[in-house]
Structure formats: C-alpha cells, structure tokens
N, C-alpha and C positions, 0 to 999 in steps of 0.2 A: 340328263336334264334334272337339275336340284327342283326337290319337293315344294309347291306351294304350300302345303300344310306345316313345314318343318315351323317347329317352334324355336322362337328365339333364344330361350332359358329351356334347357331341355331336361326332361324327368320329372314328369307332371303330379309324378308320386313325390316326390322330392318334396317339390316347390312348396306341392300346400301343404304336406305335413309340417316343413318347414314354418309357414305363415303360420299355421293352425295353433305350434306351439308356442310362436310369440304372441299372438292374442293372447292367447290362454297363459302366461306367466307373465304378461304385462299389462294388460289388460280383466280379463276376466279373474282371476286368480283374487286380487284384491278387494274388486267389485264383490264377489262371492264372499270373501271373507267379512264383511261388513255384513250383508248380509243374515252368514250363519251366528255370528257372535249375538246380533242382534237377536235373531230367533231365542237368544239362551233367556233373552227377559221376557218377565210376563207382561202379557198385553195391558194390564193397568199400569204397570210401571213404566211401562216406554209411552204412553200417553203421557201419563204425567212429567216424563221429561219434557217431551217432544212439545210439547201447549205448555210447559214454562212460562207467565209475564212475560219474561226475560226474553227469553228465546224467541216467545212469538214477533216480540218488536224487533230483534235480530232477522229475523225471516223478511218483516216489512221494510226495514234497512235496505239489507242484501236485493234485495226483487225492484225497488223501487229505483234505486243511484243503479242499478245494471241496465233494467231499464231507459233510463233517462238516456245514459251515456252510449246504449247502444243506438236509439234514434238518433244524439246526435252523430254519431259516427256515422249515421244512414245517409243524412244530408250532408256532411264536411266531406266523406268520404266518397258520394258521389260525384260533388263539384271537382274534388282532388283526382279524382280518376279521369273524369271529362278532360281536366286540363293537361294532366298528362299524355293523354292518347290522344288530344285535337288540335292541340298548339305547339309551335316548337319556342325555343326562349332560351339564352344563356344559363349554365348549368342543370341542363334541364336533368343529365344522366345523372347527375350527385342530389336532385331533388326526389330523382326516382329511387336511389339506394339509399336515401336517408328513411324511405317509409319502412323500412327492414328493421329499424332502428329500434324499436321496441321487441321486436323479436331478439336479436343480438343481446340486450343488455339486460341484467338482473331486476328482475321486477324490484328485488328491496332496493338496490339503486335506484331505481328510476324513483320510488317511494321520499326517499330522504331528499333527493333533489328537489324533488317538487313542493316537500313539507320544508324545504329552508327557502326556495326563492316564494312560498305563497304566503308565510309566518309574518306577522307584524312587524319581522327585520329584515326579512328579505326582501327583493329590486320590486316583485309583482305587491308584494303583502301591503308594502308600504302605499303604494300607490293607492291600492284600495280602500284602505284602510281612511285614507281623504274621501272617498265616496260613501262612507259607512258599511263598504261591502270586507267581512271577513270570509278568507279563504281556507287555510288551516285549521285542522280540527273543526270540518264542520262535514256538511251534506255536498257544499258545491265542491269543496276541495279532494274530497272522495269522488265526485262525479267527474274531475276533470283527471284523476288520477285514473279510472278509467276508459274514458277517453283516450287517452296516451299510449293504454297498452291492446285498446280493442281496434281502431280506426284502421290499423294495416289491414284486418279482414275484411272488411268493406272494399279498400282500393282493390286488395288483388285479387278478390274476387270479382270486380266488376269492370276491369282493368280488359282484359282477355276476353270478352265478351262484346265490349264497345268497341275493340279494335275489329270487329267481326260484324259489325254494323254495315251495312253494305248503304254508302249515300246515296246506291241511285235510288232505292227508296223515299228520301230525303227530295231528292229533284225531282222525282214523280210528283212529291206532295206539292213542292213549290209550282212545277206546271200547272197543277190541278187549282192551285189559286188558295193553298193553306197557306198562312201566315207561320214565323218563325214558332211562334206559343203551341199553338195546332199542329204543327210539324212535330213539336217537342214533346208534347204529352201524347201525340197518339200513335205514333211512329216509331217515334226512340225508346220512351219510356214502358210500352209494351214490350219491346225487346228484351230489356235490361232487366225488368222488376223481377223475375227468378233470379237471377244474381244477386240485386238488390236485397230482398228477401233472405237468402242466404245467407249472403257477409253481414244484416243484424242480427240474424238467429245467433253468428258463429260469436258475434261482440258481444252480445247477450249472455252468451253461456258460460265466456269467459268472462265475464264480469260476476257471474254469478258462484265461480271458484276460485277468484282473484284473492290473495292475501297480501303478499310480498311490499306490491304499489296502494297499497290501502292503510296495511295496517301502521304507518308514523304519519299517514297524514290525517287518519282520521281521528285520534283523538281515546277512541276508544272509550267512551260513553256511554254507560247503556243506556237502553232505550231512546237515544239518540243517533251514534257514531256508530255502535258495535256492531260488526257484521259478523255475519255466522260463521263463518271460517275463524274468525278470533274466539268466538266460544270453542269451538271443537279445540283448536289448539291450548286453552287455556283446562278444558276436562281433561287432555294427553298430558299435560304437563303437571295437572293433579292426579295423575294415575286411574281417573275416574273413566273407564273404559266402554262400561255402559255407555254413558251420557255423551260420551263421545261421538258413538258407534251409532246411537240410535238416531244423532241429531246428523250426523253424515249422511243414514239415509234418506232421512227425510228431503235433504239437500241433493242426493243422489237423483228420487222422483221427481223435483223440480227440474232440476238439469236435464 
C-alpha cells in the first residue's frame, strides 16, 4: 500500500535549496545590491538626493496616477470579473484571453500605441481634443496607460474567488426579504473584498514600477509628467550611480 505522506516532487532537501537559490540570485541578490551601494553614501548626501525638488514632484507623480489607476482597475475590474463568471455571451472565451493581453505584450509597445491613438492625431486624441480634453503627454494619458497594464490583476484575482461564491447564500438572502443592493453589498462583497484588496495592492505596486507603458506617453515633464522610474533611468544613463541607487531605494520602501 503506497505512502499517504509520499511527496509529489521528491527530495525536500533538494527542492528548497533549489527555491532558496533562485530567490536569492533573483530576487534578493539585486534588492541587496541597491542597498549596500547605497550604504556607500553618506547620510547628507542621500537626503539631499533623495528630497531633490525634482525628485520630490517625481515621487508625488509616481504615487498619485498609480494610485488613481489602481482604484480604477478596483472598479472596471471587478464589474469585468462579475461579468465574466456570471453571464455567458458570444465570444465570451476570446474576452477572457484577451485580459492576458497585457501580460503577453511589451509594456514599450503597449506605451507607443496608446501615445499615438491618444495624440492630437491619433482616432482617440482627436476626438478629445473637440471636448478640450488632452490625452497624450499629460496625467490622464499616464493613468490610462496604467490602467492597461494593471486591470488583469484585479480580474484574475477576483475571478477565482466569485466563481466560489456559493448562491445559496444569495437565495437565503432573497427568502429573508433583502433586496438585490443588500444582497450585493453584504453577502457578495464581503466575500470578495480580500481579493478585491489584493488585485489593487498588486495594480498599485505595478504602477508604482511601471516604465515601459508610461514613459512615450507621458511627456516627460518635470514636475509634471516625470515619474521616478525616468529619473533613475536617466542617473544610469548619466553614469550617476549614487543618485540612482539611492532614489531606487526610496522607491524600493514605497513599493
């Protein structure tokens, strides 16, 4: 009679030394690195990067359009999940693989697409552009470029969860004489909001180390447009390592 204990992946020394050492040369490795270099400055001088004008309005850039963009992916992404898991509808399986979409494609792609159809010539820009609303190089055109790449965290987070919703919950509430609202907010949404929760922290965080999808549409502006990620890139490609190093971490603590 075969072992209920047998493990499936077997050599438990193995496995996590295995795991252990790709943390640690993929993760920790670099984390650390930032870090110690950082240590190498002295503590006035990494203030004085670090509360930069510059920088500081970089930080309230960055935190703010992350922000924004990860609430709305809270709400777009939970009615997109709802609809997913509650209704059925023509092409519904090519609407579910299309949310992967942003995973798959190169955040600078997705970047340049969205900075040429939201530009004064492109199909969206133009349009706007009749309501006084500009997209391109600005704050909305950064938040919606966000948007784009954070929104799949929200669905498939909370995707898996609603499917696990049990109605008879739901037809308890209705026998009991709640209404669809009251049903909804105190039965479902209790359910969900750890999920909910989660898939903005996770749109959040990636928005908050986004580059690729940011930086052609945003303009790049300081004290307007520029987000942190474009300064640190722009100290690497100045060779200025400090300034690099120390505004990373700062950006690290927020993350």
């Amino acid at each position: 009679m075969r072992s209920m204990n047998k493990r499936v992946i077997p050599g438990f020394g193995f496995s996590l030394t295995t795991t252990m050492l790709m943390l640690s040369f993929i993760v920790l490795l670099p984390l650390c690195a930032i870090v110690i270099y950082t240590a190498k400055i002295k503590p006035g001088e990494f203030f004085t990067i670090v509360t930069a004008p510059r920088v500081l309005a970089s930080y309230l850039v960055t935190i703010e359009t992350a922000l924004i963009a990860a609430l709305i992916n809270g709400v777009m992404g939970f009615i997109i999940a709802w609809v997913l898991v509650r209704y059925d509808f023509p092409l519904k399986s090519f609407v579910n693989s299309v949310i992967e979409l942003p995973f798959a494609l190169p955040t600078a792609v997705a970047g340049i697409s969205l900075a040429y159809l939201t530009s004064l010539h492109g199909p969206i820009g133009k349009i706007a552009a009749h309501f006084g609303i500009k997209i391109a190089y600005t704050r909305l055109g950064m938040i919606i470029a966000l948007v784009f790449v954070g929104f799949p965290f929200v669905v498939r987070t909370l995707q898996p969860v609603l499917e696990k919703v049990d109605s008879s919950y739901e037809e308890a509430a209705e026998m009991l004489g709640a209404d669809a609202k009251y049903t909804f907010l105190h039965v479902i949404v209790p359910e969900v909001l750890p999920a909910l929760v989660s898939g903005i922290t996770m749109s959040f965080a990636r928005g908050i180390g986004e580059y690729g999808a940011v930086v052609f549409i945003a303009g790049n502006q300081p004290y307007q447009t520029e987000i942190t990620a474009i300064l640190v890139m722009s100290d690497l490609q100045s060779f200025d390592y400090s300034s690099a190093t120390s505004i990373a971490l700062v950006m690290l603590l927020i993350y």
